[in-house]
N, C-alpha and C positions, 0 to 999 in steps of 0.2 A: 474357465472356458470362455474362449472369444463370441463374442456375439455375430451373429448372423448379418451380413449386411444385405440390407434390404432395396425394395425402393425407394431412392432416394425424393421422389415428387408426391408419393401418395402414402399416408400413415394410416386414413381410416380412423378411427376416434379423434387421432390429433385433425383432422382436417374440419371435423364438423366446426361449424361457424357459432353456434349456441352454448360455446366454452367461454368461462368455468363455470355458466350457470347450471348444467347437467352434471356438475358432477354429485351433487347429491341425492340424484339415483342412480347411480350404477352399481351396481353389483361389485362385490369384491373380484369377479374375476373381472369383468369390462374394466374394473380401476388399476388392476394387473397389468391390462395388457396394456391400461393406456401409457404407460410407466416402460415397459416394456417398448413401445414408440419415442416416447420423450428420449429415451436412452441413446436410440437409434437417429432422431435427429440429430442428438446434439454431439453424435462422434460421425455422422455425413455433413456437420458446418463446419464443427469446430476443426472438424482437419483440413477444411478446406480454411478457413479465415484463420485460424488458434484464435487462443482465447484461454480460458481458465476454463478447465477440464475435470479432472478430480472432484474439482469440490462441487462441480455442479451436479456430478454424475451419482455424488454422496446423500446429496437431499431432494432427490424427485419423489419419493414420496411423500418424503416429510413436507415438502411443499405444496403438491397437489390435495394431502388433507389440512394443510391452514388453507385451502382455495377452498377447500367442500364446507367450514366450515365455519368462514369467515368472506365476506363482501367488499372484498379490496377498493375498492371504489369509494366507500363511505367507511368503513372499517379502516384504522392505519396499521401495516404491516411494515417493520423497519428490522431490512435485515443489516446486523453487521459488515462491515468491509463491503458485502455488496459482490462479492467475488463470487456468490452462488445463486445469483438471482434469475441466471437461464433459463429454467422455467418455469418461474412467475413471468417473464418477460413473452416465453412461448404462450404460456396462458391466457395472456391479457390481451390480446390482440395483435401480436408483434412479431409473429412467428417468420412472414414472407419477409421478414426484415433481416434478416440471420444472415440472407447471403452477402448482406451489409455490414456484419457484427463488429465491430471496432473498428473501421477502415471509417477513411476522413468524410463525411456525409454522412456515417450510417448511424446505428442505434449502439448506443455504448454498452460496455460491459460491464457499467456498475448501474446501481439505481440511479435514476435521472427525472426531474419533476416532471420536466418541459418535454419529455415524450410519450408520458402516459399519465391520468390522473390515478393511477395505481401506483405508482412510483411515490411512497408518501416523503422523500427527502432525498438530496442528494448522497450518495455513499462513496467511499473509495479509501477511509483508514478503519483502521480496529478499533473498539471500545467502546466507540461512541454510541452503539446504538439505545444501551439502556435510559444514562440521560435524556435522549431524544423524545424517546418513550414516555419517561415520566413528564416530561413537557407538557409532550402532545395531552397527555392525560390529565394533569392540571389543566391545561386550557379547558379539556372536555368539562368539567367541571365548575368551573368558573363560569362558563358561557350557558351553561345546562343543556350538553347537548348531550344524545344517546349514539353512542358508539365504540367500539370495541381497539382496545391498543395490545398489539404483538410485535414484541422485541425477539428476533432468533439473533443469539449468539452462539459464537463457536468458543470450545473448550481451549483453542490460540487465542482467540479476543478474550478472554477472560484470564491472560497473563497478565492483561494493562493492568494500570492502577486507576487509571477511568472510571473502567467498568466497577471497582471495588468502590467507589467516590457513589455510583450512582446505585449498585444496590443497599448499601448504608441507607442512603438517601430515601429508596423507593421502598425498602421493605419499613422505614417509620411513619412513608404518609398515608397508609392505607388508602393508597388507591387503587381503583381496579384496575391491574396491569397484568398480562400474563408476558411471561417470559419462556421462553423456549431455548432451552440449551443443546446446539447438535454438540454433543461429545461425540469427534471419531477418532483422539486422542492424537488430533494430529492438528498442526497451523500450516506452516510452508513446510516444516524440518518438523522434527518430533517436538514433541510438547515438552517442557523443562520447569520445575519447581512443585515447591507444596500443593500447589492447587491442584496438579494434574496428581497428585498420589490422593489428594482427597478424592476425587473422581474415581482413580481406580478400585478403594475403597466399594464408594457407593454401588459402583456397578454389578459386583457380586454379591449386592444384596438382597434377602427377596421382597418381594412387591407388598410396602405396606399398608398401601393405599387399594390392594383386591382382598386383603384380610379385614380393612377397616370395614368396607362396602360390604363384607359378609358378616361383618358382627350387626352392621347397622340393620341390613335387612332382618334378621333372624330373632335382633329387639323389636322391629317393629311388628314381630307377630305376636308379639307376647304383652298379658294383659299391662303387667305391669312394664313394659319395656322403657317407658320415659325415665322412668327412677332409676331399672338397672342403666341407661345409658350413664345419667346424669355420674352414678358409681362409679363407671367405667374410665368416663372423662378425667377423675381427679388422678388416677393411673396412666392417665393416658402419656403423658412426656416421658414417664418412666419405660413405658415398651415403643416408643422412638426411639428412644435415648437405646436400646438392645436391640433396634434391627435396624437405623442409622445412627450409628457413634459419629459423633461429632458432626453432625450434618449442618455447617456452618450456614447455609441458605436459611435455615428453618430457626435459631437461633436472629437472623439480621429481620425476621420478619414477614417472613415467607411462606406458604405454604409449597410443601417439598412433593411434588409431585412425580413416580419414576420408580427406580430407572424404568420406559418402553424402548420397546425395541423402534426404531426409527422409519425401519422400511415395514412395518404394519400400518396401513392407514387406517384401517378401521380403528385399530387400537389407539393412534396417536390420537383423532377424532374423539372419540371415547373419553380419552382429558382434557382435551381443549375443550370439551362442553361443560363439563365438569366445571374448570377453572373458569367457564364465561355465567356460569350462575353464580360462583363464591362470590365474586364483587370484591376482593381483594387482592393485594398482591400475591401472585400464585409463579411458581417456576416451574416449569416439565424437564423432568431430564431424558434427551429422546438418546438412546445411542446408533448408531447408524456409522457405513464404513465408506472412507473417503472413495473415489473410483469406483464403487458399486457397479457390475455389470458388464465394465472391460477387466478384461482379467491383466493388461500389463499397467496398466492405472490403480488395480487395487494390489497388487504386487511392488509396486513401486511408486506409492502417490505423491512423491515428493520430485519426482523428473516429471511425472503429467499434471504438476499442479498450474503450471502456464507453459502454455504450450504454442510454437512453430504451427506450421502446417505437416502433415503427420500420413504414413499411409496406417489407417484402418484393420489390417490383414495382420501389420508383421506389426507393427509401435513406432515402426520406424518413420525417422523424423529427414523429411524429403530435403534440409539443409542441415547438414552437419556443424553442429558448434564448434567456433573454431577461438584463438586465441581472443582476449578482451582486456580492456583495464580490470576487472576486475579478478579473475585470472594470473594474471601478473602481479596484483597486488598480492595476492593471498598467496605467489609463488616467492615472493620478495618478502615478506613478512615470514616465511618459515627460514630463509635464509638470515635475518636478522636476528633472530630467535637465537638461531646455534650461535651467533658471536658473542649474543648478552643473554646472560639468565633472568635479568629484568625485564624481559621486555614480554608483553602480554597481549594480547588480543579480547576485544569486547565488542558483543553484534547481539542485536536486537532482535532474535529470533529469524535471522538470515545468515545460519552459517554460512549456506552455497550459494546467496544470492550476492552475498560481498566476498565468496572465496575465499573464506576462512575453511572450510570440511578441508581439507590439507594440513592445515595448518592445530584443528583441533585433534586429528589422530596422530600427530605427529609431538606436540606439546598439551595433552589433553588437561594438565595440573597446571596450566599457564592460557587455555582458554574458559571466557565465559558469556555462554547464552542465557540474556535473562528475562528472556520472552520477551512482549511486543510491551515492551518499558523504556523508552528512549529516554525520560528523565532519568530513571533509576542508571540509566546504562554510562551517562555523563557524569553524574553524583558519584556512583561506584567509582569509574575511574578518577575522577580526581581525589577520591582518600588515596585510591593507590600511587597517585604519582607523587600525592603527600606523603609518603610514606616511603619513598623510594624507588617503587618499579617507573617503567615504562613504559605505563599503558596507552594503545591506539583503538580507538572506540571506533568500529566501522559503522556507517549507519548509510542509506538512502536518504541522498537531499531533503524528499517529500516529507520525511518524517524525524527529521534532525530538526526540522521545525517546532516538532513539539519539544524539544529540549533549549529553546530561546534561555529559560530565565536560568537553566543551571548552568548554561556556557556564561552568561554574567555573571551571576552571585556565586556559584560556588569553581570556576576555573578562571573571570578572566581580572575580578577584584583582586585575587589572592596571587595570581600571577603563574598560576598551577600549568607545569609543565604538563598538559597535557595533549595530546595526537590526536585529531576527528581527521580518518578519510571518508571524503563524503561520494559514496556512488552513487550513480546515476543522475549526477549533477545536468542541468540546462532541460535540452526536449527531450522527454523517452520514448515519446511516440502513442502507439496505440492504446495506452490506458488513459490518457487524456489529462483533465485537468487537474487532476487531486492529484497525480502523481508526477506531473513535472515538476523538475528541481529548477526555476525558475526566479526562486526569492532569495538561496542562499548568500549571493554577493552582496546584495543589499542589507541584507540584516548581519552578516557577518563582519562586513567593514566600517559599520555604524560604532561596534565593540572596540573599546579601548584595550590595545594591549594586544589585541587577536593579528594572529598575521596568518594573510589566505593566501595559499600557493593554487598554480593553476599551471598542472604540466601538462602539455600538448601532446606526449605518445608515450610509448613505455620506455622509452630508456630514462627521458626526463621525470616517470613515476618513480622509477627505482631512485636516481640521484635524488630529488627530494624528500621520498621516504627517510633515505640514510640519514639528508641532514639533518632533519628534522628528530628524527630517533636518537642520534649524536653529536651535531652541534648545536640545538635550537633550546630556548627556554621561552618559558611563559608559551597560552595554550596555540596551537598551529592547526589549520585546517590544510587538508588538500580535496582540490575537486575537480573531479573526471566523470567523463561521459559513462553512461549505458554502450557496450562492441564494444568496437575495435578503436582501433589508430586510421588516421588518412595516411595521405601520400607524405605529408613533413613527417619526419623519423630521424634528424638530427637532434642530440642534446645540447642546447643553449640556456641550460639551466642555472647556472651559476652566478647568474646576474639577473636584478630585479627587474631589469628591461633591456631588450638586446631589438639592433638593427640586423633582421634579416637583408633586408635589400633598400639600398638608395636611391630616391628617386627626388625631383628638383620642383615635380608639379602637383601629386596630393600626396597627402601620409595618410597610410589606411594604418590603425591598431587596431589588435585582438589579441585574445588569450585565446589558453587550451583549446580543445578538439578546433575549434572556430576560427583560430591561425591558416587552416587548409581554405577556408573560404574568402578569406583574406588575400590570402597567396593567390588562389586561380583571379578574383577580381583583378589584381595587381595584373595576372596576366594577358588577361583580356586588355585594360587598357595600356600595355606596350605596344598593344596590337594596331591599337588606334594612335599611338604615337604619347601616351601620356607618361612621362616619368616618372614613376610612382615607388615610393617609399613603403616599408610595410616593417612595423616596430610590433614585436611581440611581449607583452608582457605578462613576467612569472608571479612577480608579488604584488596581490591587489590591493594590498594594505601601504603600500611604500609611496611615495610621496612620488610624482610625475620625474624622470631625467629630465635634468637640464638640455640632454642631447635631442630629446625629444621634444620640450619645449623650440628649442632656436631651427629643431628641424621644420615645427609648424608655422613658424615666421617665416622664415623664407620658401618656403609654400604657398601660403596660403590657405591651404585648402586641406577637409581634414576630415576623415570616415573614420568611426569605432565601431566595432561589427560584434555583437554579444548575446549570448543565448540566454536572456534572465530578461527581466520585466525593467523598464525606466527607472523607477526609483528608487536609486541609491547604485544605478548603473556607474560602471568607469566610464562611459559615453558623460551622464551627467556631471561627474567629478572633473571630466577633463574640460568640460565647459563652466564649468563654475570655477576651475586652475585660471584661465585661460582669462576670463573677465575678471577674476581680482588683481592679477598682473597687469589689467591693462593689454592684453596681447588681442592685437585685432587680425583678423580673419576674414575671407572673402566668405568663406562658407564653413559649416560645420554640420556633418550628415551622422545620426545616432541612427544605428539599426540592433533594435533589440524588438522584443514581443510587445512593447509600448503597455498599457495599461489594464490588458485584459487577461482574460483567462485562456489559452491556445489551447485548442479542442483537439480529440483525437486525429490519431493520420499517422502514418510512417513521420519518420523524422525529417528526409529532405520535402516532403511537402508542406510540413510546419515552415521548412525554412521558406519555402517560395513563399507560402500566403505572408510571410512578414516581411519577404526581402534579405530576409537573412541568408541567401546563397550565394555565389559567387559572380553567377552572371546579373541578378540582378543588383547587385550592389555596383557591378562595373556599368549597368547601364543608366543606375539612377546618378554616379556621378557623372557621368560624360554628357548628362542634359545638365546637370548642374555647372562644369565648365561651359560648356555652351551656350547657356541661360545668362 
């Protein structure tokens, strides 16, 4: 059933100014209703700003009872990915800040230091939080200081092999660490592997931990009960081991606390107290259901899991999605599919975020999601192109990072044909800095042997796809924006550097989506009478044209326009060309993100504050001719 839309200015509990300190009187219903408000805030912002919606709308209570019963302030609370942290962020002080939520100025949608000292780390990938956790927790220890470490992770962060790196780790240092598991057996797409069948396991288990607490009480009334207990103990793994088989947490070191239901806060409370007297490492398994409370969110929490701006009433999403590279890729990979039976598809728990869902009901025995494991995802396919197929490993820029060392050592030593399209390459916009693909040219063309294509719209996606699936060897990237295509929609693909237009007084170059911002500069200054050249380049890996070089001699003058970070830019490559040749130049203008981190914002605002648009690039040359 849909939820009621309310006032959207007044909440009543959410308004008091003495939150989260009162929550530890309230009454189970006053903590109902306040839950019942959070709900209702966060579908009157987030449809007005989107934002991550589902997951937020999955742990408001689960979060409201770590706020009752923990001190965020001096207590460290680190949730994973950070994509459900909406209301810890309402709770802390941050609430009038919503009509700001992701937009360029405002307060981000992941945890962030520098806006709260409740924010204990920066967040915005999977896995990492446990690690973090046991840090923070060594530190506490070392330093001797008293306070409390909670890691919430989700049943999709705990696909990484991170997360398996750090509970290994944290369940042999007995430290006092509780961990928190939201299982709503979901990440972006459904959850995939062993872990998620151990989960569904445990979940129809019954509660071992309200059997223990009534034997315990029921010994301590009894004269002799220290002795019966101490009996019971040497039994005690044995009646584990029959009402959690296999319970792998409790094995690595952990005490297995669960399954609670997730939306009881009193109950969840209940073990987090519990687990803050053990003084060891303890794990809660909360279960709780992603969209809680919208009924088209929890009916379908994989379209509400990031969300547009939205109406409230019907679900419906006030812009319609319309074509994109990624779209297009995922409609060109099933087309390639049918010509070869080698050819396979691999994504990192983003079937429909790199448009592969097409593609896996269509060749389901030739797709593979292997949850949020980008090294696993690069490893896997190169056995398989060792082996014959022709696998293409989709991943997002942000997170194709963490697979650096297996695109070295195991695809680009061994010369392994293998495919990475990388989506969401350059600025994505409103999730900010964890998630712009901003470093891939740089660390990708650093690789011996790697050749990065950069197609500018979809026709040139599909022609390099092809070649790349059936003429190319050794490993190939391609990388395209987050939308659509601009105004360029000719294929000039087939050459590693082609002149769009001649001109006698600057040479502006760019690649992919970023050619369109090249072109309108160009335009601008015809306007003013400058002749201006504009060379687009598909292979970033290829050695500068000759054409290119004698076109910036007799110029002069020389703009590279690129949506990544300075170092290891083709801005810095063509000036490091350019001085070992000896090739002098009046001027040479690099516009990229230069050496920071670009903060949230839509994507043409990213470009103004860098200059990366079209009119300013045409106005910062025209002082530099005139200068």
């Amino acid at each position: 059933m849909k939820m009621e839309k309310k006032n959207q200015t007044r909440y009543g509990l959410l308004d008091r100014e003495d939150l989260p300190a009162i929550l530890g009187s309230l009454s189970r219903e006053n903590l109902d209703e306040l839950c019942v408000e959070i709900r209702q805030f966060l579908l009157d912002h987030v449809s007005r700003t989107g934002g991550h919606l589902a997951s937020n709308l999955g742990v408001v209570e689960l979060t409201v009872a770590l706020h009752r019963c923990f001190d965020t302030s001096r207590d460290r609370l680190v949730f994973d990915v950070g994509h459900q942290c909406y209301t810890h962020k309402i709770l802390t002080g941050r609430k009038e800040q919503f009509e700001h939520l992701r937009q360029f100025g405002g307060i981000s949608g992941f945890l962030k230091p520098e806006e709260s000292e409740h924010d204990a780390c920066i967040t915005g990938h999977a896995s990492a939080s446990i690690s973090i956790a046991l840090g923070m927790a060594h530190a506490r220890t070392i330093l001797q200081e008293e306070y409390s470490v909670v890691a919430v992770i989700g049943d999709g962060a705990l696909t990484g092999g991170m997360a398996y790196e750090a509970l290994n780790s944290a369940g042999a240092s007995r430290e006092p660490l509780i961990i928190v598991l939201n299982d709503n057996n979901m990440s972006i797409d459904q959850n995939v592997g062993a872990m998620n069948r151990h989960l569904q396991r445990l979940r129809v288990r019954p509660k071992y931990l309200r059997m223990k607490q009534d034997v315990r009480q029921a010994l301590d009334k009894m004269p002799a009960g220290e002795r019966a207990a101490n009996l019971i103990s040497k039994s005690k793994r044995a009646v584990k081991s029959a009402l959690l088989p296999g319970s792998m947490f409790e094995q690595m070191g952990f005490t297995y606390l669960g399954p609670v239901d997730g939306h009881d806060i009193l109950a969840v409370c209940e073990l987090l107290e519990i687990a803050k007297q053990m003084k060891k490492p303890v794990l809660i398994h909360a279960l709780t259901r992603k969209g809680k409370g919208y009924s088209f969110a929890e009916q379908n929490p994989n379209r509400y899991h990031g969300v547009s701006q939205f109406d409230v009433s019907t679900g419906l999403f006030l812009k319609q999605s319309s074509s994109s590279f990624s779209s297009e890729f995922g409609k060109e990979m099933v087309r390639l599919a049918k010509k070869d039976p080698r050819i396979c598809a691999i994504t990192a728990a983003m079937p429909s975020g790199t448009g592969l869902s097409d593609f896996s009901k269509t060749y389901p025995k030739r797709f593979f999601d292997v949850g949020i494991a980008e090294e696993h995802a690069v490893a896997m396919s190169c056995g398989m192109a060792k082996r014959g197929l022709r696998p293409v490993c989709a991943l997002y820029s942000t997170f194709l990072q963490r697979s650096f060392d297996q695109l070295i050592h195991d695809a680009a030593i061994d010369h392994i044909p293998l495919i990475v399209a990388i989506d969401r390459a350059g600025i994505v916009g409103e999730d900010g800095a964890t998630h712009n693909g901003v470093f891939d040219v740089g660390f990708l063309r650093q690789i011996p042997g790697m050749t990065l294509l950069a197609p500018s719209n979809y026709a040139e996606l599909r022609s390099m796809l092809q070649t790349a699936v059936f003429h190319m060897e050794g490993p190939i990237a391609l990388r395209y924006p987050r939308g659509g295509e601009g105004a360029y929609q000719e294929d000039h693909s087939t050459s590693d550097c082609v002149c769009l237009q001649e001109g006698t007084d600057v040479v502006l170059v760019s690649y992919g989506i970023m050619i369109n911002e090249a072109l309108q500069a160009a335009s601008i200054l015809r306007e003013y009478g400058v002749s201006t050249a504009v060379y687009k380049i598909n292979n970033l890996t290829a050695d500068f044209s000759n054409e290119l070089l004698s076109n910036i001699v007799c110029c002069g003058h020389v703009a590279v326009i690129e949506d990544v970070v300075h170092a290891g830019s083709i801005g810095q490559s063509l000036a490091e060309t350019l001085a070992c040749q000896a090739i002098e130049t009046k001027w040479i203008r690099l516009f990229h993100t230069g050496s920071s981190f670009a903060p949230q914002g839509t994507v043409r605002q990213i470009y103004e504050q860098y200059h990366l648009d079209g009119k300013s690039v045409a106005e910062i040359c025209l002082e530099a001719i005139k200068a």
